[in-house]
The first five atom37 places (N, CA, C, CB, O) and aatype in JSON, in Angstrom:
{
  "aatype": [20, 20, 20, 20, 20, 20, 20, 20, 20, 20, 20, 20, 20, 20, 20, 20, 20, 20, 20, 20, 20, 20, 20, 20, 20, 20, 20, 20, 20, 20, 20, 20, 20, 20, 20, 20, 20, 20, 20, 20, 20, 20, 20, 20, 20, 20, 20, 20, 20, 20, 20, 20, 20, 20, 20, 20, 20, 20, 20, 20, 20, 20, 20, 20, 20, 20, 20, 20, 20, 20, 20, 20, 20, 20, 20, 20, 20, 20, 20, 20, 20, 20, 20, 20, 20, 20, 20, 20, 20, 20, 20, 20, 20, 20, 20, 20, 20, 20, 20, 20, 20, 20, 20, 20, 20, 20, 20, 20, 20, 20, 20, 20, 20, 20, 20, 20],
  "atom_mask": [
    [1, 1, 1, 1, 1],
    [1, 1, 1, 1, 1],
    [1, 1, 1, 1, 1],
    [1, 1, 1, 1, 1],
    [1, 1, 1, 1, 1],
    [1, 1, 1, 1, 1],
    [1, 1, 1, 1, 1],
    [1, 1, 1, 1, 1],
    [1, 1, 1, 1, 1],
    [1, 1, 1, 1, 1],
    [1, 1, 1, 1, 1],
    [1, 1, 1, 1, 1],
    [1, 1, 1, 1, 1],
    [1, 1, 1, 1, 1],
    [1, 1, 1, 1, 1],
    [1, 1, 1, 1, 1],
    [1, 1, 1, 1, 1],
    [1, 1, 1, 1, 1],
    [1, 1, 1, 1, 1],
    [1, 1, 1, 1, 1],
    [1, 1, 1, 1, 1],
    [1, 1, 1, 1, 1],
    [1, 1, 1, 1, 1],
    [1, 1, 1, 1, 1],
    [1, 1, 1, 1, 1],
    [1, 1, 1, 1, 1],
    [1, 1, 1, 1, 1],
    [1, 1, 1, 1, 1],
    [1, 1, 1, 1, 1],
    [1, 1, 1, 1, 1],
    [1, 1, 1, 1, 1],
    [1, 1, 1, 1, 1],
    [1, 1, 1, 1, 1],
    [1, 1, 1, 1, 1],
    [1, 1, 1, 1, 1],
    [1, 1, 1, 1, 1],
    [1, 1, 1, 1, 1],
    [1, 1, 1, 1, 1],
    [1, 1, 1, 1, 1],
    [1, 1, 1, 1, 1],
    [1, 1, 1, 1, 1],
    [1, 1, 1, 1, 1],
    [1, 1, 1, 1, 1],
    [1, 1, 1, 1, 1],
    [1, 1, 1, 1, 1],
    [1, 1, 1, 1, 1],
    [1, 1, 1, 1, 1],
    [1, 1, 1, 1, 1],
    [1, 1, 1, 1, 1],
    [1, 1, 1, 1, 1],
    [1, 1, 1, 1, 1],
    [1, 1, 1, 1, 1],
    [1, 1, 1, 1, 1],
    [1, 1, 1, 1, 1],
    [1, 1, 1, 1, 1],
    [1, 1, 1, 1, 1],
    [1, 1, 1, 1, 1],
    [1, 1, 1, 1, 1],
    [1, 1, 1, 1, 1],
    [1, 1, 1, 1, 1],
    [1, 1, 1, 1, 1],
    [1, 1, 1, 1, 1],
    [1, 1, 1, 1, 1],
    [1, 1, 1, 1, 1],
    [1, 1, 1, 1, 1],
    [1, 1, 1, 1, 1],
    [1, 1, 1, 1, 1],
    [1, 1, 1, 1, 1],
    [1, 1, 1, 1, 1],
    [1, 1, 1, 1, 1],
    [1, 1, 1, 1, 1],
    [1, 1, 1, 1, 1],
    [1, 1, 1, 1, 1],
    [1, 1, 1, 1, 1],
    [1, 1, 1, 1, 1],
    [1, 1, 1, 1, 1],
    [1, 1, 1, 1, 1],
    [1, 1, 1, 1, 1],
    [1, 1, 1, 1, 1],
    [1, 1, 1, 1, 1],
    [1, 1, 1, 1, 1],
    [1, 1, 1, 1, 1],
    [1, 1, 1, 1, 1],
    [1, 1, 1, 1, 1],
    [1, 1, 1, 1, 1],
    [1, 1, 1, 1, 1],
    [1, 1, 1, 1, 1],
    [1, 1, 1, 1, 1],
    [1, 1, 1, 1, 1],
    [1, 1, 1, 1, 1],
    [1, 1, 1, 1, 1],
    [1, 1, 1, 1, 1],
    [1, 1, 1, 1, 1],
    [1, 1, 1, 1, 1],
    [1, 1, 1, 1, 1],
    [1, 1, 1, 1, 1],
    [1, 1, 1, 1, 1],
    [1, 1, 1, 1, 1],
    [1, 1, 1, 1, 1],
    [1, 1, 1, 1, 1],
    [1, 1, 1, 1, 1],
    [1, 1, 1, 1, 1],
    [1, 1, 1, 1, 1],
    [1, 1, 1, 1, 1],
    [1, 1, 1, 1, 1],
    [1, 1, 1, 1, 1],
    [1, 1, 1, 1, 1],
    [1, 1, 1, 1, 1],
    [1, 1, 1, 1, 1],
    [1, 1, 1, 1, 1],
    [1, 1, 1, 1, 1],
    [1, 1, 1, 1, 1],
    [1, 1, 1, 1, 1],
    [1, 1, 1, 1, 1],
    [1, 1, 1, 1, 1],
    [1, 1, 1, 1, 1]
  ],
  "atom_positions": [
    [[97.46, 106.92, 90.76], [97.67, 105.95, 89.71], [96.49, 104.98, 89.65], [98.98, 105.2, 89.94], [95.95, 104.78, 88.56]],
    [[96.11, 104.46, 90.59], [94.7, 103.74, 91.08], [93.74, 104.29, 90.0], [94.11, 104.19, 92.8], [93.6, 104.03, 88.81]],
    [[93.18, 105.08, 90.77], [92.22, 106.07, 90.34], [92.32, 106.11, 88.86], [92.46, 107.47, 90.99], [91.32, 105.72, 88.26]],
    [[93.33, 106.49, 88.17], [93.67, 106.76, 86.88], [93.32, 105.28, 85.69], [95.35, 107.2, 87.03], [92.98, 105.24, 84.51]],
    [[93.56, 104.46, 86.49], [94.34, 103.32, 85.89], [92.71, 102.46, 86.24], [96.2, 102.72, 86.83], [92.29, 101.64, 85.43]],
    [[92.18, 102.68, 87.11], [90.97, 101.3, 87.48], [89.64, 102.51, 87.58], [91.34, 100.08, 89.55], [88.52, 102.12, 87.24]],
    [[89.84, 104.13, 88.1], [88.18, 104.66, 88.04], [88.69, 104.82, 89.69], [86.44, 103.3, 87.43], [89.5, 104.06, 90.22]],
    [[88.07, 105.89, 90.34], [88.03, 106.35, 91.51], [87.15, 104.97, 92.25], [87.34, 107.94, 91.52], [87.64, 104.59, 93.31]],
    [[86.33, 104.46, 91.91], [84.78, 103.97, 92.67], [86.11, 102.93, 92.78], [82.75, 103.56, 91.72], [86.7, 103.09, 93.84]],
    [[86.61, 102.07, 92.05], [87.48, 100.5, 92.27], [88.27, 101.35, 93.53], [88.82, 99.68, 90.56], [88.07, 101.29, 94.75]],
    [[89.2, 102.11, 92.8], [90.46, 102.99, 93.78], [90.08, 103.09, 95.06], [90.78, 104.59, 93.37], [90.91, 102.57, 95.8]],
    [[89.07, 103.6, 95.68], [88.51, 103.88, 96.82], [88.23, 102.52, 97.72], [87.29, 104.67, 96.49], [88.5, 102.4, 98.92]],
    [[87.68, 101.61, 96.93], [87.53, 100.34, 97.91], [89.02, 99.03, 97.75], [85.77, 99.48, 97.32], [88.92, 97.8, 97.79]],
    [[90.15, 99.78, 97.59], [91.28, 99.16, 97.18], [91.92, 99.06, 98.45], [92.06, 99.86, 96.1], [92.03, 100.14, 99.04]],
    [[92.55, 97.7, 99.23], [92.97, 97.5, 99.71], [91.67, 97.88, 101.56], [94.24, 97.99, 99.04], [91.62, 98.86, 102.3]],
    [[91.14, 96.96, 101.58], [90.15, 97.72, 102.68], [90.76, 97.33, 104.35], [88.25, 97.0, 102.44], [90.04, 96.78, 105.18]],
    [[92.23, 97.73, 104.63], [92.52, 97.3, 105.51], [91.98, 97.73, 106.8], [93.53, 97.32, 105.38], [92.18, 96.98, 107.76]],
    [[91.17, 99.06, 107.04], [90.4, 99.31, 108.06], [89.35, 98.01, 108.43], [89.71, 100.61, 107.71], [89.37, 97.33, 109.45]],
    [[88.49, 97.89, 107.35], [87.53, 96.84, 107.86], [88.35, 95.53, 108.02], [86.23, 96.61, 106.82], [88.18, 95.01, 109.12]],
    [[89.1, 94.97, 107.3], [89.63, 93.85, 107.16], [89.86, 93.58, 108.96], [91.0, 93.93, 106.04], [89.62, 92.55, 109.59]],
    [[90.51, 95.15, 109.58], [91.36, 94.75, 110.61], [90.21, 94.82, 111.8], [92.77, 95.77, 110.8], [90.33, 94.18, 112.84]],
    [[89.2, 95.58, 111.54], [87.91, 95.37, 112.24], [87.11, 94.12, 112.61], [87.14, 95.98, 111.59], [86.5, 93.82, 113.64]],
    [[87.31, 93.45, 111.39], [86.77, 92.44, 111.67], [87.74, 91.06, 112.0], [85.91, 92.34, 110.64], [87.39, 89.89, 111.83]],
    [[88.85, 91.47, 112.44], [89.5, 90.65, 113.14], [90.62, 89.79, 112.24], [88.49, 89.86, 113.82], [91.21, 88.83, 112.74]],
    [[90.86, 90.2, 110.89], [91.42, 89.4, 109.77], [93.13, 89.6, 110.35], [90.96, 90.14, 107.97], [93.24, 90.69, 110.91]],
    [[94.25, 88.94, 110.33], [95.19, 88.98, 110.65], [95.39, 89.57, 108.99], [95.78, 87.73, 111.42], [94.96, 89.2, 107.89]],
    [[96.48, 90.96, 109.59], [97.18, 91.23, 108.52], [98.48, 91.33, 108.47], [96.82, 92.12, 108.1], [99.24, 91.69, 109.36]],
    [[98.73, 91.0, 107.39], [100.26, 91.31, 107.03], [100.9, 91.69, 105.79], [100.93, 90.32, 107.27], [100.66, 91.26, 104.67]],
    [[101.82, 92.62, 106.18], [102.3, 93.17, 104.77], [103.6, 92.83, 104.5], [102.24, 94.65, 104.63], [104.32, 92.31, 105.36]],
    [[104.04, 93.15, 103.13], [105.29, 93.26, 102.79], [105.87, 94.12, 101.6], [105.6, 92.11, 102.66], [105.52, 95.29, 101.71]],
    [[106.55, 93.91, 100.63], [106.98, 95.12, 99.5], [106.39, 94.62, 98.25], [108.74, 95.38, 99.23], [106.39, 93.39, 98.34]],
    [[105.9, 94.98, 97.18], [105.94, 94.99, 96.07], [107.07, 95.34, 95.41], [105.13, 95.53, 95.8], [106.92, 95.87, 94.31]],
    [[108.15, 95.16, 95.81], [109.36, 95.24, 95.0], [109.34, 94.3, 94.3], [110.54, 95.28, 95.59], [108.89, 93.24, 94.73]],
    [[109.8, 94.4, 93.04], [110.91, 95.76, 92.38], [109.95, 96.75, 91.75], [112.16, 95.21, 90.95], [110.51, 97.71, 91.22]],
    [[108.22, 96.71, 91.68], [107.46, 97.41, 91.28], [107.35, 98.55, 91.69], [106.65, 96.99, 91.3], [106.96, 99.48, 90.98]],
    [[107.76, 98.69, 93.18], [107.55, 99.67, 94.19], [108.69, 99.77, 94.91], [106.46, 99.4, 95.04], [109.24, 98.68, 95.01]],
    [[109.33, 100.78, 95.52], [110.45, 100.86, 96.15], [110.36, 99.78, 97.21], [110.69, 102.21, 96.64], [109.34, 99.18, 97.53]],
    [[111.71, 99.58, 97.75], [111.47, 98.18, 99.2], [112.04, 99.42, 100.18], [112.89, 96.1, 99.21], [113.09, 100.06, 100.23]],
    [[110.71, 99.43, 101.0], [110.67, 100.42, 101.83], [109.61, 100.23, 102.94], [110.49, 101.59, 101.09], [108.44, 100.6, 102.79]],
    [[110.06, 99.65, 104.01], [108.99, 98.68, 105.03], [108.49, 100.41, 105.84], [110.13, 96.99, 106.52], [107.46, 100.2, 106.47]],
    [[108.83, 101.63, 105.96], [108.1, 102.63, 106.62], [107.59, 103.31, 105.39], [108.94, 103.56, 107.66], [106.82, 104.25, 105.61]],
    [[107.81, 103.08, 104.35], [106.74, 103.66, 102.92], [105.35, 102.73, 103.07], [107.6, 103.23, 100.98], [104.31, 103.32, 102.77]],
    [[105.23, 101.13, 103.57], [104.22, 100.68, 103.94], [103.39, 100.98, 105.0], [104.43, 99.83, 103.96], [102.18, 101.16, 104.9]],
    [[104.25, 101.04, 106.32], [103.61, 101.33, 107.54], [103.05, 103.03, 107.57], [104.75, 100.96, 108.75], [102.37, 103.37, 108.54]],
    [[103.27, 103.77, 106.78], [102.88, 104.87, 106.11], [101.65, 104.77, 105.79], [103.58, 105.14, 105.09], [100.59, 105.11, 106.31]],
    [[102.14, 103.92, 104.31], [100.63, 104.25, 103.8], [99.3, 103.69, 104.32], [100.56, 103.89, 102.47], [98.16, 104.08, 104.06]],
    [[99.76, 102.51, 105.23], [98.43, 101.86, 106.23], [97.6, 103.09, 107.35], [99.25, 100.42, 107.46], [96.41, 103.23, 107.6]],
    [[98.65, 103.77, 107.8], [98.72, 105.06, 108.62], [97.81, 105.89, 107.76], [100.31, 105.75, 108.82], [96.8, 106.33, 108.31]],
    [[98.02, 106.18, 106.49], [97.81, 107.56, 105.93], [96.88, 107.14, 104.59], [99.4, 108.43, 105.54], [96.8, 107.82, 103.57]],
    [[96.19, 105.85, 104.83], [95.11, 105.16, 103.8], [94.51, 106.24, 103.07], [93.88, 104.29, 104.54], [93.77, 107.11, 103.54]],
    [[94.93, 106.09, 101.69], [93.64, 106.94, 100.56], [92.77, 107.24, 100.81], [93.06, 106.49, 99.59], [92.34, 108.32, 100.38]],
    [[91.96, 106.34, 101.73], [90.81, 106.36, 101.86], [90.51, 106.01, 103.34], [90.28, 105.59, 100.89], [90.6, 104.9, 103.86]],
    [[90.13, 107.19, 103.93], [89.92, 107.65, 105.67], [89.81, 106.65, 106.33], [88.67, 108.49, 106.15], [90.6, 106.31, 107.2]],
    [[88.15, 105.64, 105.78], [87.78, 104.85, 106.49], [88.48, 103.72, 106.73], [86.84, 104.67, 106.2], [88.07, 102.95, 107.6]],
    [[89.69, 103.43, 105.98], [90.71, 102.34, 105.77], [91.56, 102.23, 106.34], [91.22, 102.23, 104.87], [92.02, 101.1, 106.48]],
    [[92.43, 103.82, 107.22], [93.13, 103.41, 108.02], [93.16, 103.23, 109.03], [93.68, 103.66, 107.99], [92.26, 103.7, 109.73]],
    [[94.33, 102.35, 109.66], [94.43, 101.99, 110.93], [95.73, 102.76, 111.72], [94.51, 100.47, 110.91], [96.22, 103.73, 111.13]],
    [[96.24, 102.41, 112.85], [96.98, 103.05, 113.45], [98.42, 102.12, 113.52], [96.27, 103.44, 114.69], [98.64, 100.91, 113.47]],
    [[99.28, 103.31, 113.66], [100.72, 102.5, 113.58], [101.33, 101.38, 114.03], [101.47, 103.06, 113.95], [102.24, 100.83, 113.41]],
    [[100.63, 100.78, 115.68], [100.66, 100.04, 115.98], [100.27, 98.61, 115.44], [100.41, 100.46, 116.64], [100.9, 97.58, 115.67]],
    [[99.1, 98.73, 114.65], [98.7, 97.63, 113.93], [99.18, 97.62, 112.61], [97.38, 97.53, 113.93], [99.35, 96.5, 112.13]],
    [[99.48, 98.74, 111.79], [100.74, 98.81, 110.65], [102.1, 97.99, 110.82], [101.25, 100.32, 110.57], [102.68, 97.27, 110.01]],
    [[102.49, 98.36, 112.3], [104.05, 98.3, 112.44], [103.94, 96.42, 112.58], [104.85, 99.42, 114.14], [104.83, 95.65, 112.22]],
    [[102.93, 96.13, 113.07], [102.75, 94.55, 113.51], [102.43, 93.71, 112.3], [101.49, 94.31, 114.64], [102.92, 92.61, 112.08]],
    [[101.52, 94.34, 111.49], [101.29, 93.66, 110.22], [102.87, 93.67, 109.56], [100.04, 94.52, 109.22], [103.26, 92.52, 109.35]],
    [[103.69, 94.54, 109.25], [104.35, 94.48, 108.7], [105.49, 93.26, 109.31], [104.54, 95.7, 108.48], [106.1, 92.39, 108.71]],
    [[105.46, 93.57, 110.51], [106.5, 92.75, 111.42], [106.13, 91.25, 112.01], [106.79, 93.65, 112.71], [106.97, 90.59, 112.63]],
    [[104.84, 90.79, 111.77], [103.93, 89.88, 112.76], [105.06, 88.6, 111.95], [101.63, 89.84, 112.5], [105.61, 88.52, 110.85]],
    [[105.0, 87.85, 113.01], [105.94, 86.43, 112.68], [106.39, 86.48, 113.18], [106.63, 85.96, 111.82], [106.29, 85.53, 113.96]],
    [[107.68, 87.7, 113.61], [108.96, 87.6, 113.33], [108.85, 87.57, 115.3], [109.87, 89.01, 112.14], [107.83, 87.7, 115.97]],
    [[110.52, 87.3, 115.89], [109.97, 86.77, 117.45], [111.78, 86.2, 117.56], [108.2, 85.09, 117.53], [112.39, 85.29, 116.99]],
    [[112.3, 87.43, 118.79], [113.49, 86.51, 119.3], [113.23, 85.34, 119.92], [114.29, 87.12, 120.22], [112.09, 85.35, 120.39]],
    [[114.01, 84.02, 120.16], [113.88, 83.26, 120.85], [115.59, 83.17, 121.7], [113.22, 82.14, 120.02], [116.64, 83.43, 121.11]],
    [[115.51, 82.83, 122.87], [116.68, 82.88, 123.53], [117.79, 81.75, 123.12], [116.31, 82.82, 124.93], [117.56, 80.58, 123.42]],
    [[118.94, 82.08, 122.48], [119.68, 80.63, 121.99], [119.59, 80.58, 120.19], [118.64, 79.03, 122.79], [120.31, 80.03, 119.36]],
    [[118.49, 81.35, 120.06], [118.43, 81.14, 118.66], [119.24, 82.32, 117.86], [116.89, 81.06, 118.24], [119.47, 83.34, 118.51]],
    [[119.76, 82.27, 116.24], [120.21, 83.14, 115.56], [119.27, 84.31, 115.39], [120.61, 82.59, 114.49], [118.3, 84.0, 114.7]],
    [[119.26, 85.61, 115.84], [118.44, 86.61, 115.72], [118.38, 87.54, 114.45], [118.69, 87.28, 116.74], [119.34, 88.27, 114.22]],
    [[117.33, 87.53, 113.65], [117.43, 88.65, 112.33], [116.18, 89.12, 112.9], [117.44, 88.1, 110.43], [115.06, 88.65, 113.07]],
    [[116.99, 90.6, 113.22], [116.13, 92.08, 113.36], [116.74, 93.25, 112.82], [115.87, 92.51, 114.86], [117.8, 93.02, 112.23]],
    [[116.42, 94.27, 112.85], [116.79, 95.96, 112.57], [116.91, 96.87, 113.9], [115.48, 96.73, 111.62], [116.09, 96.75, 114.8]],
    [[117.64, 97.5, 113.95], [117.95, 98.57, 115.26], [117.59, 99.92, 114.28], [119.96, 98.55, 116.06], [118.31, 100.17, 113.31]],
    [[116.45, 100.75, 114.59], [116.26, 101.85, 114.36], [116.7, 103.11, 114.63], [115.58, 101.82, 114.51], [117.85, 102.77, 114.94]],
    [[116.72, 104.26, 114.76], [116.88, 106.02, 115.42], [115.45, 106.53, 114.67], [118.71, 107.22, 114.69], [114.84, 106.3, 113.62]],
    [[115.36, 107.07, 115.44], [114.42, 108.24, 114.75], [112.79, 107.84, 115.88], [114.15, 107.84, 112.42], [111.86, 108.65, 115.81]],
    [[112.66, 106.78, 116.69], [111.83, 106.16, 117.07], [112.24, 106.17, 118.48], [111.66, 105.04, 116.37], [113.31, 105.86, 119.0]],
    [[110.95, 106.66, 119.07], [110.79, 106.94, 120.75], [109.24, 105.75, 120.35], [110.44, 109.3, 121.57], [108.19, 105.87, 119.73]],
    [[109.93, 104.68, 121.11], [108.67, 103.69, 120.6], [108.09, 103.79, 119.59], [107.65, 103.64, 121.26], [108.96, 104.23, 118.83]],
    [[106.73, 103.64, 118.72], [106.39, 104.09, 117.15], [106.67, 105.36, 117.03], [104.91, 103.93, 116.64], [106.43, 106.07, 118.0]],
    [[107.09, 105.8, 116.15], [106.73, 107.4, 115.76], [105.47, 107.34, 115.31], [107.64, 108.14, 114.58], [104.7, 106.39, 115.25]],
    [[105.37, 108.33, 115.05], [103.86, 109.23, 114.76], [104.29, 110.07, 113.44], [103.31, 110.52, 116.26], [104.73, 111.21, 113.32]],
    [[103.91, 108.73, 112.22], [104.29, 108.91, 110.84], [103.75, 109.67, 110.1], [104.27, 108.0, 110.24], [102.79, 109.3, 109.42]],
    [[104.17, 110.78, 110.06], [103.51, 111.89, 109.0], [103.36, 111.17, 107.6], [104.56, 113.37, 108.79], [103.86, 110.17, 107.08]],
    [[102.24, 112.34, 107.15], [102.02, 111.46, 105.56], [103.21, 111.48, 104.64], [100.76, 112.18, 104.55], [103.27, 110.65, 103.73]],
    [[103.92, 112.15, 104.78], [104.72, 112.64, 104.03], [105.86, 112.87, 104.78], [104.24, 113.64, 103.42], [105.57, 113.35, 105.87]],
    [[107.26, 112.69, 104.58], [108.69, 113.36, 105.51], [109.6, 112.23, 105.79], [108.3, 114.09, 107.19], [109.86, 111.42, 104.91]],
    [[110.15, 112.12, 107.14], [111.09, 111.81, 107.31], [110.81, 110.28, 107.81], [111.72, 112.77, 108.03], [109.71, 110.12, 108.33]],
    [[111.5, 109.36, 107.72], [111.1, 108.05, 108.7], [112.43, 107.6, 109.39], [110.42, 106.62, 107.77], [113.55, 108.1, 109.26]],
    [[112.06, 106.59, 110.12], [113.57, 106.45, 110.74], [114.47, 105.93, 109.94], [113.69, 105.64, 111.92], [114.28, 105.24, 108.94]],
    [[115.34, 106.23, 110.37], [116.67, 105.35, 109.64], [117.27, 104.25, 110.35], [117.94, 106.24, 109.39], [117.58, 104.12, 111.53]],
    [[117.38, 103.34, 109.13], [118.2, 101.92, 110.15], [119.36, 102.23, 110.5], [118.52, 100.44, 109.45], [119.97, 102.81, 109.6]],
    [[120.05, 102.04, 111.67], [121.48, 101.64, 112.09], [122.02, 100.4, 112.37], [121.77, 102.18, 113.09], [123.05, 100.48, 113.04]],
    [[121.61, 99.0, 112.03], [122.2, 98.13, 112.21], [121.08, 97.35, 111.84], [122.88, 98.05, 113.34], [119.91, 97.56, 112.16]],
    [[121.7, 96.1, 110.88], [120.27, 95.23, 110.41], [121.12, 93.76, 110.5], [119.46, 95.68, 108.45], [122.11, 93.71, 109.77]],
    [[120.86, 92.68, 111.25], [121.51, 91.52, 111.57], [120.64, 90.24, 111.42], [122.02, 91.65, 112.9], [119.71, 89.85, 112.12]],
    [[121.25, 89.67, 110.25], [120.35, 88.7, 109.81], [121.19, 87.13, 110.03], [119.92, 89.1, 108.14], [122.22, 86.72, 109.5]],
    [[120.42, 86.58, 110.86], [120.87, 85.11, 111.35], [121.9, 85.45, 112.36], [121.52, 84.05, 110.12], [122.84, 84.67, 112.24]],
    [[122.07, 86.21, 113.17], [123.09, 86.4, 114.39], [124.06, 87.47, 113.74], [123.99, 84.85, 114.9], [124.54, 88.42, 114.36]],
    [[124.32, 87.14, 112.16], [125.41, 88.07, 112.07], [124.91, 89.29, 111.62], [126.49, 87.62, 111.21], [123.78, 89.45, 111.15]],
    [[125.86, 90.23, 111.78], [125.75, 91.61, 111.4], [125.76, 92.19, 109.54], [127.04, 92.21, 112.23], [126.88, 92.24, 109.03]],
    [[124.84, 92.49, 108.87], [124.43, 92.6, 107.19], [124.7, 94.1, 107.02], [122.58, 92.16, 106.71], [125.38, 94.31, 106.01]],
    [[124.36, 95.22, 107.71], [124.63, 96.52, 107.93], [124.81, 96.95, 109.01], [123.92, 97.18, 107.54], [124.21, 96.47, 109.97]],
    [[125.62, 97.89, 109.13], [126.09, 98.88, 110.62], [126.12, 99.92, 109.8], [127.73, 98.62, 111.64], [126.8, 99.86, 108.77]],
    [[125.39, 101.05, 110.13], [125.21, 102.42, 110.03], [126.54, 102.97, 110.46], [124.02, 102.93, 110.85], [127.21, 103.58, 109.63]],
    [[126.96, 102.81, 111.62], [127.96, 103.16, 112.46], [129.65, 103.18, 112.44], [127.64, 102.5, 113.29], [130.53, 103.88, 112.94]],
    [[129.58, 101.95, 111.52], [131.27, 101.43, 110.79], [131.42, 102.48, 110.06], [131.5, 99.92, 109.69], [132.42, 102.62, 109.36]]
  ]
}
C-alpha cells in the first residue's frame, strides 16, 4: 500500500526502526486503530519482519517497544496479559499463528479469561 500510495524510494525509508534503534532512540509502539486492526503481535511482527531488511530488529526489542513503561509494582493494581503460545518470545514467523491471550487484567481486576 506504501509503495503504491507514496513510490517505492519514500516506502523503503518508512518507518527506519533498525537505525533509529541503533542509534540508541527509545522506541515505542502502539496500534493505529481503528485504521489498522488492534493487534499488539501484528506490530511486534512487523518490527520482526520489516519491509525493508535493513530496518529490522529482533523480537526482544519489538516485544519491549511495544511493552516499555509498563512495570508491576508490589501493592499496586496490576494491568497485564497472560499469554500461551510463548516459551519466552516466540520466534514470529512473517506470517501464521501468534499467541493467544488467556487472561487480560486491567487495574487488579480480571477484563478477559480465556478459560471461563
Amino acid at each position: 500500500m506504501y509503495a503504491e500510495r507514496l513510490g517505492a524510494e519514500r516506502a523503503l525509508a518508512m518507518n527506519p526502526l533498525g537505525d533509529l534503534a541503533r542509534a540508541g532512540v527509545p522506541l515505542a509502539f502502539g496500534s493505529d486503530s481503528p485504521v489498522t486492526p488492534f493487534d499488539p503481535w501484528a506490530g511486534v511482527s512487523a518490527a520482526v519482519w520489516h519491509h525493508n531488511p535493513l530496518q529490522r530488529i529482533g523480537v526482544d526489542a519489538a516485544f519491549a517497544a511495544h511493552t516499555g513503561g509498563c512495570r508491576l509494582v508490589p501493592g499496586a493494581p496490576a494491568t497485564y496479559a497472560v499469554w500461551t503460545g510463548t516459551s519466552g518470545l516466540p520466534e514470529l514467523a512473517a506470517t501464521g499463528t501468534r499467541p493467544r491471550c488467556l487472561r487480560t487484567v486491567l487495574r487488579g481486576r480480571i477484563a478477559f479469561d480465556a478459560l471461563r
